[in-house]
Residue, then its C-alpha position, 0 to 999 in steps of 0.5 A: x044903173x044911175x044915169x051918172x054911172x051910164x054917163x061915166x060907163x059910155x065915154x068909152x071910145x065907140x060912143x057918142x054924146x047921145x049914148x050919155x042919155x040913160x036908156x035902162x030897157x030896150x023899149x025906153x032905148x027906142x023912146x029916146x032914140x025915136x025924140x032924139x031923131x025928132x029933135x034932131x030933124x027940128x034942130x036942123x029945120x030951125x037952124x035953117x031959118x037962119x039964113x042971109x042971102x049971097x049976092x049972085x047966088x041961088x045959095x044963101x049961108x044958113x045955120x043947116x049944115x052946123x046943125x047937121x053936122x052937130x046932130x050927125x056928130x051928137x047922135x052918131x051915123x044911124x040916128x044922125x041920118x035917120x034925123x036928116x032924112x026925116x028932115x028932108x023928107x018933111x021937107x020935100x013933102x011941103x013942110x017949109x023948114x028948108x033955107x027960107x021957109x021953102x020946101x019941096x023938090x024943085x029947088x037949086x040947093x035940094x043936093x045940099x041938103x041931100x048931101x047932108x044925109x050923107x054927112x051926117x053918115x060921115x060925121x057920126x061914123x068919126x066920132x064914133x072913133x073919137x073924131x069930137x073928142x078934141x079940137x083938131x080931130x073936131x075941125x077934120x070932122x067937120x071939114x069931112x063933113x062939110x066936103x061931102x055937103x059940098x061933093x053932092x050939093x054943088x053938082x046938083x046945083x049945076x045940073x038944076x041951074x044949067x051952071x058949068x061946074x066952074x060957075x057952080x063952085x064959084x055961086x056954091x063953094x067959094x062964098x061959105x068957105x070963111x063961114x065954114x070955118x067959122x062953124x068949124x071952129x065953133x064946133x072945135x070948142x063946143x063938141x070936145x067941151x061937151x065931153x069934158x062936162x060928161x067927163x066931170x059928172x061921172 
């Protein structure tokens, strides 16, 4: 099969946009999802290097959520989480390719990026269903996301700080939610316009 025919074959319903990449053998399948998972634990340690701090809070806005998003949207549920735990736990073992440069296991924002494994669950799961397919879908694909980087990172936050609950959602919630939407409505274009693409050249 030609990687046109294996693209036109699996814009099918159930795929995402990593099933676009041909994979003719099952030994070659786990080749392409071995880098895949790679590529998408460095896209998120990259993407976290992008960060501003927020006054009067331990959390800074960074590019990590978006890139976790998009690889748990891009390479589905099992390779997206498999790409955030690879990260994390790089991460948490000394690799500094947290927010900052950081690493380890002592920080504030750890439930964020914990949250993001979870996430990235959440968001290929939904588009697994075609929830990347179209620009309303898309942004309720992320929102989902980004509701479960929050229900985990904001509690861990008031726990590893001593913060009430209140203060931790004001210090780690409120500041991003215009930068959230921001990063949704960058992946309302991108993600439905990738599948256009596909579309066209099978």
């Amino acid at each position: 099969m030609s990687a046109l025919t294996s693209a036109a074959a699996t814009t099918r319903p159930g795929a995402v946009l990593a099933d676009l990449l041909p994979a003719a053998t099952a030994t070659r399948a786990r080749v392409r999802d071995t880098a895949l998972v790679a590529g998408g634990a460095a896209l998120t340690g990259i993407a976290a290097q992008i960060a501003v701090p927020v006054p009067g809070s331990p959390v800074p806005v960074t590019g990590q959520t978006f890139a976790a998003l998009l690889v748990g949207a891009g390479l589905g549920a099992r390779r997206g989480f498999l790409a955030l735990a690879l990260y994390a736990a790089a991460g948490m073992a000394g690799m500094p390719w947290f927010a900052e440069a950081s690493a380890g296991v002592g920080m504030p924002t750890l439930g964020y990026v914990l949250g993001m494994m979870l996430a990235a669950v959440v968001v290929g799961s939904l588009a697994r269903r075609g929830g990347d397919r179209g620009a309303l879908r898309t942004a309720g694909t992320m929102a989902a996301g980004l509701a479960v980087v929050y229900a985990v990172g904001v509690p861990y936050l008031a726990l590893s700080t001593g913060m009430s609950l209140g203060e931790a959602v004001a210090a780690g919630l409120v500041p991003f939610l215009i930068g959230d939407a921001l990063k949704a409505a960058l992946a309302m274009g991108a993600l439905p316009t990738a599948w256009k693409l596909a579309g066209r050249k099978g």
